[in-house]
Structures are given as C-alpha cells and as structure tokens.
C-alpha positions in Angstrom: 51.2 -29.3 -37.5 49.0 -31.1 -34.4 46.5 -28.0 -34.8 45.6 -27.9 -38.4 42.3 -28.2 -40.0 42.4 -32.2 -41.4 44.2 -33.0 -37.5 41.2 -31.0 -35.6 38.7 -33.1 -38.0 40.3 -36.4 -37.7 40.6 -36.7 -33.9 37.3 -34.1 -32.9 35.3 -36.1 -30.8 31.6 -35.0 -30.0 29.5 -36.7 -26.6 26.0 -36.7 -28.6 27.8 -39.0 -31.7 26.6 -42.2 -31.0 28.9 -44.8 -33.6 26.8 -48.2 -33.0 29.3 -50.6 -32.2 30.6 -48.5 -29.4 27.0 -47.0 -28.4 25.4 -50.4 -28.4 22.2 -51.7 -25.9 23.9 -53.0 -23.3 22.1 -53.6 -19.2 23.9 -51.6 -17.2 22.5 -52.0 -14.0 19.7 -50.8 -12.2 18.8 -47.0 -12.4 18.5 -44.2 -10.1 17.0 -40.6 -9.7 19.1 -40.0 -7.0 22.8 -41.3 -6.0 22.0 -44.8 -4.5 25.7 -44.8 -2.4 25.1 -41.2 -0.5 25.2 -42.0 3.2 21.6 -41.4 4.5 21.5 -40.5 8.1 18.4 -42.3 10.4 15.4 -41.0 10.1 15.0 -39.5 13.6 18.3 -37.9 13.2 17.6 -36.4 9.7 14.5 -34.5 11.2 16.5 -33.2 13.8 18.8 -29.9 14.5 21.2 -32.8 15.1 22.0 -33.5 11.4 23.3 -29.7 11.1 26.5 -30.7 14.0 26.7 -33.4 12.6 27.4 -32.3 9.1 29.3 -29.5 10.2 31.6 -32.0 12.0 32.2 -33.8 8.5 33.1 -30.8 7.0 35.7 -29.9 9.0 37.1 -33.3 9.4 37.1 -33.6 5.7 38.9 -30.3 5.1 41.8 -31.5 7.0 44.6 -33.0 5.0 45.5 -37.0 5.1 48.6 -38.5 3.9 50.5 -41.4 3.6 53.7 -40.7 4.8 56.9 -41.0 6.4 58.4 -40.1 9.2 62.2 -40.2 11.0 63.2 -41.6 14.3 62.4 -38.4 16.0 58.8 -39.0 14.6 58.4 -35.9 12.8 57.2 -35.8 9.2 59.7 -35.6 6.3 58.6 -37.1 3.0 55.1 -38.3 1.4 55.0 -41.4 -0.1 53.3 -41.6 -3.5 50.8 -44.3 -3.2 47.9 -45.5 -4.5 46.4 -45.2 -0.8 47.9 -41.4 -1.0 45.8 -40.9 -4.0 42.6 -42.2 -2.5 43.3 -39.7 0.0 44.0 -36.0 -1.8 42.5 -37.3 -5.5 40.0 -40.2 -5.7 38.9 -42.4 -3.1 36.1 -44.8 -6.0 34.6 -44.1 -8.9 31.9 -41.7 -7.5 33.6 -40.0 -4.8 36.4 -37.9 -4.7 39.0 -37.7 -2.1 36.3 -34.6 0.2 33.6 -36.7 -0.6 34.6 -39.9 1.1 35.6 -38.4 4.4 32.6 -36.5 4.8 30.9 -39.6 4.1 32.9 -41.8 7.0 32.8 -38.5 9.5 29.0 -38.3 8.8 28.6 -41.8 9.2 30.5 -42.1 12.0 28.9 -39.2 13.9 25.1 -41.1 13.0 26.3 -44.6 13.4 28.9 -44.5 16.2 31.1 -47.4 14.1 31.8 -47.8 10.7 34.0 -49.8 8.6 36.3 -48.4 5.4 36.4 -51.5 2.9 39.4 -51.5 0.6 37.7 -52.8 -1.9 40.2 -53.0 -5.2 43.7 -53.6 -4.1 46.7 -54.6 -5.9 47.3 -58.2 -4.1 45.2 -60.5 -2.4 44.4 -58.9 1.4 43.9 -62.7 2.6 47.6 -63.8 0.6 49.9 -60.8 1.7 49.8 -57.8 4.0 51.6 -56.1 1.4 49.0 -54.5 -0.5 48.4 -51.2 -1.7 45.0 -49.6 -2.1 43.4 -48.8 -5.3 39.5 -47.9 -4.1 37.9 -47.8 -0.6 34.5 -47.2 0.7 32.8 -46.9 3.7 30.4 -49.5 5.1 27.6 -49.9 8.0 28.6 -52.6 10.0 25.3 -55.0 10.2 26.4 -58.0 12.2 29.8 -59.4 14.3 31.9 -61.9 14.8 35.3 -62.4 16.6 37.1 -62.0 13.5 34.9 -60.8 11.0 31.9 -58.4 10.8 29.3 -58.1 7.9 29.4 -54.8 6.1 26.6 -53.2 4.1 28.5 -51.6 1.3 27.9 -49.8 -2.0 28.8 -52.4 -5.2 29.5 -50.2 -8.2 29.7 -52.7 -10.6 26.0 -53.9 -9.5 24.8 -50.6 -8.5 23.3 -51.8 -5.4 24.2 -52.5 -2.0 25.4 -55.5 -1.0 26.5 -57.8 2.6 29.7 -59.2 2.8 32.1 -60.8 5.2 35.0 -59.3 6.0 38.0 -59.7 7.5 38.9 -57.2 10.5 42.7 -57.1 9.9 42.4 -55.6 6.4 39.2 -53.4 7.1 39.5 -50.4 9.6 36.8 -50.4 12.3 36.4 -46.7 13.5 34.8 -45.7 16.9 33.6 -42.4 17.3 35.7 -40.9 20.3 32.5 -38.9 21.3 30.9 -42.4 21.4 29.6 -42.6 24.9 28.2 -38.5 24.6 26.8 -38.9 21.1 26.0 -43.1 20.2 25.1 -44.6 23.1 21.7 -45.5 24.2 21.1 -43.3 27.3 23.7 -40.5 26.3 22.3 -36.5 26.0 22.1 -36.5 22.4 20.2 -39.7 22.2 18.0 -38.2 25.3 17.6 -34.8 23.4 16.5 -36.9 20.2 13.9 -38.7 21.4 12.9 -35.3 23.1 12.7 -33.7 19.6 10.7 -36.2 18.0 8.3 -36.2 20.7 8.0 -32.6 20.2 7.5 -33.0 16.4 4.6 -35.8 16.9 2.8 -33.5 19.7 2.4 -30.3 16.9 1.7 -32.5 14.3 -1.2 -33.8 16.9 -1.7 -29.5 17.2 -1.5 -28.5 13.9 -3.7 -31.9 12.5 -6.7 -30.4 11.7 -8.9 -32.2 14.0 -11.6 -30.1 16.2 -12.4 -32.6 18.9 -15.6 -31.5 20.3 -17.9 -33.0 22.1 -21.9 -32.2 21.5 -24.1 -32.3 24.4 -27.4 -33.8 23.4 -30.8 -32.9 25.2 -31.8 -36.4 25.0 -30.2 -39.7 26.8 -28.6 -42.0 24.6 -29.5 -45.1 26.7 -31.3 -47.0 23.3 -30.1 -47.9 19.8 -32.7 -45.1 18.4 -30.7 -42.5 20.4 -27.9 -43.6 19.3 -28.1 -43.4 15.8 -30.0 -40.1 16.0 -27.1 -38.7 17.6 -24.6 -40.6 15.4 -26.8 -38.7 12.2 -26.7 -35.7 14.5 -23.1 -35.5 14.8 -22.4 -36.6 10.8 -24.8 -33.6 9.7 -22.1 -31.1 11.8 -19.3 -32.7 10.1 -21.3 -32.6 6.8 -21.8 -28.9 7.4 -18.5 -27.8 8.8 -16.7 -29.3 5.6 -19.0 -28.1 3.1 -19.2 -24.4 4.5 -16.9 -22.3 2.6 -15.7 -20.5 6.2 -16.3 -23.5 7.9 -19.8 -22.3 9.7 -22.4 -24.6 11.5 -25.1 -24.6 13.2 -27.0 -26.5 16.2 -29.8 -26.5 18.2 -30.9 -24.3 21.1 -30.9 -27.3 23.8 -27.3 -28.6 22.1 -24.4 -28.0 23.7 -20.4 -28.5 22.2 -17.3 -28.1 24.2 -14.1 -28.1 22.8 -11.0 -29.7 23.8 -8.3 -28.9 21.8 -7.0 -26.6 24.0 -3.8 -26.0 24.3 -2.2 -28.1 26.9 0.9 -27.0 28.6 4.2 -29.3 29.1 7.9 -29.0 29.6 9.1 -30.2 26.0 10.5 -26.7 25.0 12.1 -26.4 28.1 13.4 -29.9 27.9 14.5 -29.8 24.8 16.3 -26.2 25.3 18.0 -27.6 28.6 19.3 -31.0 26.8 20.7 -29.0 23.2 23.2 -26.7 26.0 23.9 -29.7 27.6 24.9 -31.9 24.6 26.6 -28.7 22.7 28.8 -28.8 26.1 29.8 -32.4 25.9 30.6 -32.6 22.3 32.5 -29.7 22.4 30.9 -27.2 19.8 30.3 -24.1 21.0 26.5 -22.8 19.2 28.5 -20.2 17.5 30.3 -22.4 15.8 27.1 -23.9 13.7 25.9 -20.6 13.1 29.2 -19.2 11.7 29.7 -16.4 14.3 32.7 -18.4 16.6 36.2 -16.1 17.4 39.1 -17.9 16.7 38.7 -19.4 20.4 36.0 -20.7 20.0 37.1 -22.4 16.9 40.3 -23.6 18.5 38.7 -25.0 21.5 36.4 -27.1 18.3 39.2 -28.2 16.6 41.2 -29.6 19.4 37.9 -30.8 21.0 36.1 -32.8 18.6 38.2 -32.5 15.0 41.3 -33.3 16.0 40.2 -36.3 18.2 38.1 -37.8 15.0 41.0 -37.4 12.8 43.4 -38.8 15.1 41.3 -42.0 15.5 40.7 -42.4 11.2 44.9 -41.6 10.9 45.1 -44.4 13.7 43.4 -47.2 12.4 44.3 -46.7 8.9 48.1 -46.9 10.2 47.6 -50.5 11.8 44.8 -51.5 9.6 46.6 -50.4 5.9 50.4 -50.7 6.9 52.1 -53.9 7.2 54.7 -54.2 10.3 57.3 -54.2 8.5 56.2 -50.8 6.9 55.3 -49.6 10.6 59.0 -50.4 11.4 60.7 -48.4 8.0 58.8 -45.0 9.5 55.6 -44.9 7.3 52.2 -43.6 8.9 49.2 -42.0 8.1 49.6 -38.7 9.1 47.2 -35.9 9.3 47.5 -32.1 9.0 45.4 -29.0 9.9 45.8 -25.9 8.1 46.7 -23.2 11.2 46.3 -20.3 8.8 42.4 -21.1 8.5 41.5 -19.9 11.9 43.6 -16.4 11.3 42.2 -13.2 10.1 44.1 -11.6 6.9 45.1 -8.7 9.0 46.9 -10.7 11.1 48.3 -13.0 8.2 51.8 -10.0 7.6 52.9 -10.1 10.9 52.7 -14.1 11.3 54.9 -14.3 7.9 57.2 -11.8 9.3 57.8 -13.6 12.1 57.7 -17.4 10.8 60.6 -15.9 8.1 62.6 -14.0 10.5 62.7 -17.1 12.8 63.9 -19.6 10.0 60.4 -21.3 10.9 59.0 -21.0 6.6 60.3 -19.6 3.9 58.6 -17.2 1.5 58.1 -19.9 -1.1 55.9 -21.4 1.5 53.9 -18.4 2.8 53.1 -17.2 -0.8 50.6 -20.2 -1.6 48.9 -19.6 2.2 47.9 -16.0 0.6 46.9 -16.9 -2.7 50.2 -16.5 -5.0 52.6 -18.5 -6.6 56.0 -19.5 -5.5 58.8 -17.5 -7.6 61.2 -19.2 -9.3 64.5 -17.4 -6.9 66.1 -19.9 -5.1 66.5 -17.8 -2.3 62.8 -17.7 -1.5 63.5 -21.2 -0.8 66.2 -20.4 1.7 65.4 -20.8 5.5 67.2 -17.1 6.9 66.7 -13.9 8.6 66.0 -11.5 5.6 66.6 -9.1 8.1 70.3 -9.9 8.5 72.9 -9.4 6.3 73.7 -13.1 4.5 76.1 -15.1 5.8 78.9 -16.0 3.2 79.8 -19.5 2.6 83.3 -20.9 3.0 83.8 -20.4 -0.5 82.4 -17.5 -0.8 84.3 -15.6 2.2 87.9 -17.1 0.6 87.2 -15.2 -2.6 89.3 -11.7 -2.4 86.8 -8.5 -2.8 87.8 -5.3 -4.1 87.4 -2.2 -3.0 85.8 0.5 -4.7 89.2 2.3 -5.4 90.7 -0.5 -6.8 87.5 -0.6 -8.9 87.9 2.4 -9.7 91.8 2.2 -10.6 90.7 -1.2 -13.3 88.5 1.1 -14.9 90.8 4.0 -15.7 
C-alpha cells in the first residue's frame, strides 16, 4: 500500500532536516540581497518615464508565444518540434529564469541597449565542432567590445555567481538589433533628445527644491580691507548660525543691512520641451499614450502590436532561425516561429459570435475555441471535426452504402 503509515514515514522528507553529510559547509559562491543577473537598465533611463514603454514593450513581447518548429513547402506551420531549444522557450530558458522571464529580459535589454546578444551557454555538442547542436540553457548578454568575428559579452555565470567577459563566436550567438534602433538607440534620436531633456529637468528642481536660500546681504560698510572682510564674513556666519538654530527659521539684521534674495523662480522652456519631445517620440515608436496607461481600444492596440511587437518578435524569431538552425535543418522546414494570441485584443461580448463564425467556416473547431474561453476540451471526437454544425453531416462512402430503414419497417421488426 504506497500510502500507508510506515511508507509515509520512510520516504517523508522535511526542508528544515539538515542530515550532516548532505547539509555540509560547503562555499557556494558569493552572496546577494538582491538577484545579481536581473537586467538593470542605465541609470538616466531608470529615472525616466522612459523605463515604463520600455517595460511595457517587454511585456508584450514576452507574452507572445515562441516555438521551434516546422513548417511545409507552402511555409505555413504544421508540427512543433520537441526540443531542448523548444523548452527554453515555453518552460525554462537557465536555472533562474523561466521561459517569460528571459524574454522580458532580452526585450528590456534590447529596448535600453539597442543590441544584445543571447549566449547558448550549455549545449549538447561543441558549437565550435558541429552546427548540430541543440540548446540546453541560454542567456542574454551586453555586448562590451567587437571584432569581425567575435564580440565580448558581459554575461551572468551561475556556477560563479558573478558576471563574467567572454569571447564569443558570432555564428553560434544571435546578435539582435532593435528595429526601432535609429528612433530609440541612437545618439541624436528623439528619445535620446527627450532623455537628456528629462534629466536636465530633474537636476534643475533638485537645484529648486535644495534647500539653499541664496541671499546676498548688503553691508553699510565697504569691504575694501581684510578687517571688513572678516567682519562681514562673521556677519554673514551669525545669520546662518541664527536661521539654523531658530525653530521657524527667524533672523534678524541690522537697520542699515540690506538682503536680497535670488532664488527666484526663473522661467525656461523644459516643460514645454519635454511635453513636445514625449508626443513626438510616442509617435515614432508607435505607442499610442493610451496604451501605457491601459485605456487603448482595440485600435489602438492593433496599430501597437503590428507597429512595434510584431517587428521586435519578428527580428528575435529571425536571428534565432539562422543563428540556432543548421542549413541543413533550414532546408528540412524547421524555423523559429512566433505566434500572437488574436483573441487577447477581443472583448468577451464579442468572443460568441467570432466562435460562431470560425466553426461555421471550418476555420477551428470547438475543441480549439473551448481553451480560448477558459474550459477544457471534451473528450467527443466530433468537437475535433472541422464542419458546419449548422448543416446536416455529410455521410461517408461507407456510411451512405449502408441500407436505412424506414420507420414502418421499424415498426413492422418490432411487432
């Protein structure tokens, strides 16, 4: 009996029963009190309203679905290969990231960075013996430094815990460009323009909101000597010493003294600026402000998805394809497909009449609209069946040769 008493006490397991031979001392690494391998974006871009697109971007991109597949002659998808590179796509991409985690970490990066580079980094042969490798782990890497043939990749070493440089070769590593590059990486695009405008926004209120008074106290006397001058220096450190030792922050000066302040505050164009640059960038990405703030229609959305997802996913399928997949395997149909989810975008009031008419038109059967609402496919094979349930079903040739009986001949067999 595999649930009795002496089995349940035999094999019960707890996590805080420590056996010392298994529970030994051993140096592990270096430790953390945060995960050393999340992607941290720059700092001027962390500050920014920029890291909220750019997030939202990795999201979405990461919500899409990548497989490695195959496809026919016609190059339209028909079977997914089971892979280790399939798994690190829908299960586990490493040891501390699953399959979402890791392309929200090469979107984000790619969005901050402009280029990053996805490292297989345990694979079942050699990468520099045979092409004909499959991947076991992969992780993306900041590019540092390149070469015709190979660039240097900063990239996360779980064994060490640290991160580490290393040479590698570009026909086994996928280099991705951002397609939004020359909008969103390069040196004199908008969103570098509107970053630099932020910051300098930030720096001028923290000059505001500083603290500081900056006066300037009008002495009755000329300051032409050294005496002068260090009667006014004392002068000025007994107003400090009294402004910052006053509970309300009183002082108090002379009749023949006069102070004039000049922290006023100064007018610019920043705000403006900056209002001005954030439409103009939101218009070249693509992204509608809506869309950050969760209040897009489903055009809106659309215009997103074919705009900016679909052309960052289309770029990651791509070089993953001629990066990951020998010639050979090029040639036999396999790719690296990816799929968006169309029912995402679509109200549920709207969800019955689009499985009405995707059955009726022999376009999905019910098997395959039951999961997109939430249930289970049932177990009647003709739920699998691509037909018009609005039609009567068509017999097969076996089925039409069959004689029927009428229901007086029925009726005859029973008396």
């Amino acid at each position: 009996m595999p649930n009795s008493l002496i089995d349940r006490i035999q094999h019960a397991w707890n996590a805080f029963t420590k056996s010392p031979d298994r529970w030994a001392y051993r140096d592990d690494g270096p430790s953390y009190g945060d995960r050393p391998d999340r992607v941290r974006l720059a700092i001027n871009t962390g500050r920014t309203q920029l890291a909220a697109m750019y997030l939202r971007i990795a999201i979405d991109s990461a919500q899409l679905t990548y497989r490695h597949a195959k496809i026919d002659q016609n190059e339209r998808y028909t079977e997914t290969i089971n892979s280790r590179m399939n798994n690190c796509f829908n299960i586990e991409a490493n040891l501390d990231q699953e399959s979402g985690a890791f392309f929200r970490d090469l979107v984000l990066s790619l969005c901050d960075e402009g280029v990053v580079a996805v490292v297989p980094v345990d694979t079942t042969i050699n990468p520099a013996v045979s092409g004909a490798f499959d991947i076991t782990t992969m992780r993306v890497g900041r590019i540092v430094d390149w070469k015709p043939e190979r660039v240097l990749v900063d990239l996360y070493n779980q064994r060490t815990g640290i991160h580490e440089q290393l040479w590698v070769d570009k026909r086994t590593t996928a280099i991705i460009e951002n397609p939004l590059y020359t909008v969103m990486n390069a040196p004199n695009s908008t969103l570098m323009r509107l970053n630099r405008k932020l910051n300098l926004l930030d720096y001028v209120d923290e000059q505001t909101s500083s603290g500081k008074l900056d006066l300037i106290i009008q002495l009755p006397y000329t300051l032409r000597t050294e005496s002068k001058r260090t009667q006014a220096e004392n002068r000025r450190k007994d107003i400090e010493m009294q402004l910052s030792g006053s509970k309300y922050g009183i002082a108090y000066i002379d009749g023949t003294e006069t102070i004039t302040q000049l922290n006023r505050p100064a007018e610019n164009n920043l705000l403006a600026q900056v209002e001005l640059l954030s439409a103009q960038v939101y218009s070249e990405v693509g992204i509608a402000k809506a869309v950050i703030d969760g209040n897009a229609d489903e055009i809106a959305m659309l215009n997103y998805h074919n705009r900016v997802i679909e052309p960052i996913a289309s770029a990651i399928s791509k070089e993953f394809t001629r990066k990951f997949l020998t010639k050979t395997a090029i040639t036999q149909g396999q790719r690296i497909l990816f799929f968006m989810d169309p029912f995402k975008l679509v109200p549920i009031s709207q969800i019955a009449e689009i499985a009405d008419k995707f059955t009726r038109n022999e376009i999905m059967s019910p098997n395959e609209i039951r999961p997109i609402v939430g249930l289970k496919p049932v177990e009647d094979p003709e739920a699998d069946e691509l037909r018009n349930r609005n039609l009567n079903k068509q017999l097969s040739p076996d089925e039409a040769a069959q004689p029927t009986t009428t229901e007086e001949e029925s009726n005859q067999n029973e008396t």
